[in-house]
C-alpha positions as CSV (number, residue, x, y, z in Angstrom):
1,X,-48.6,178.3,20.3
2,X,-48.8,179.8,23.5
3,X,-46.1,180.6,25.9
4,X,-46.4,178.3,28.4
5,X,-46.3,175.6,25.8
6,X,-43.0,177.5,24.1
7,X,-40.9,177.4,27.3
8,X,-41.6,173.3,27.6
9,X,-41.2,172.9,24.3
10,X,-37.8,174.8,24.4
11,X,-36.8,173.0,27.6
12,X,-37.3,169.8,26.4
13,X,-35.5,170.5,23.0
14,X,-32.7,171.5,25.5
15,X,-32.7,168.4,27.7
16,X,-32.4,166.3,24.4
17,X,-29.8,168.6,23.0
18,X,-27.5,168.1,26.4
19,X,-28.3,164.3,26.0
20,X,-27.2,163.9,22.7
21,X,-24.2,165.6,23.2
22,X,-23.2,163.1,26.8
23,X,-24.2,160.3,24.4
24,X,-21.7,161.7,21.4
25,X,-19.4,162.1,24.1
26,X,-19.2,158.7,25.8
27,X,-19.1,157.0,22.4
28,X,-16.3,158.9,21.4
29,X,-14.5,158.2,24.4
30,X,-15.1,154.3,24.5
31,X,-13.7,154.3,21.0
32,X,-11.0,155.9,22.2
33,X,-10.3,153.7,25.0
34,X,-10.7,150.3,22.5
35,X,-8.2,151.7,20.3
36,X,-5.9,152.7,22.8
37,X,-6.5,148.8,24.4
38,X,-5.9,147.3,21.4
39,X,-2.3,149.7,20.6
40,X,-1.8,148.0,24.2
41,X,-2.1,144.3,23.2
42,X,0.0,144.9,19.9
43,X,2.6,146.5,22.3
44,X,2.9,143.6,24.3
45,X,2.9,140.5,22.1
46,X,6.3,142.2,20.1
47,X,7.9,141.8,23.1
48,X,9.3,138.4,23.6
49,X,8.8,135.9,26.1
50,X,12.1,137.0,27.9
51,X,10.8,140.7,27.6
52,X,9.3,142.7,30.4
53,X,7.1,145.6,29.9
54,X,6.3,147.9,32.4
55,X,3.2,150.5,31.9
56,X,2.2,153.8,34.0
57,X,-0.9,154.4,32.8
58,X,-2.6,157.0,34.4
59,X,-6.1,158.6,33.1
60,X,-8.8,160.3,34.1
61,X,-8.5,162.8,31.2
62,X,-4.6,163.1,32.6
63,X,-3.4,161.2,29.3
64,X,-0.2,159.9,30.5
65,X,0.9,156.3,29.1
66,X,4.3,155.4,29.8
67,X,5.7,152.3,28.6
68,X,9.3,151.1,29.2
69,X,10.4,148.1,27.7
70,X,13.4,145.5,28.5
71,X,14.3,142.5,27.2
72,X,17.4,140.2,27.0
73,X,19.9,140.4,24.4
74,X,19.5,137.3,21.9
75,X,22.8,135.9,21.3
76,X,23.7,136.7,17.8
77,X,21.3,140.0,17.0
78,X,23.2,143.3,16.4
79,X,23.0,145.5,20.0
80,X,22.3,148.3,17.7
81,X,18.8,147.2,16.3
């Protein structure tokens, strides 16, 4: 193999390489962001009907979810649970 061939040889296995690993990447992140969508949705249908969730989701490799959740008092269920 000559040289000339070598360094587009090598260069190619290198653009592949870096593709690969944007491909792996994105993958792993949309996973991510089903799982954390679905953790969403299970959050908000235990609250009830009366209940109010409030989220401050902010991303863009920030990671910060806040959720704060109110709801009314049912007459009859112990304050303490």
């Amino acid at each position: 193999m000559d040289p000339t061939t070598a360094v587009i040889v090598s260069s190619v296995i290198a653009k592949v390489c870096t593709l690969l690993a944007l491909w792996i990447h994105l993958c792993w992140r949309a996973r991510r962001e089903q799982q954390r969508q679905r953790y969403l949705l299970q959050v908000t249908e235990t609250v009830i009907s009366d209940g109010q969730v409030e989220l401050d989701d902010l991303d863009g490799d920030g990671h910060r979810l806040h959720v704060n959740i109110t709801r009314t008092p049912v007459p009859g269920e112990d304050e303490a649970a």
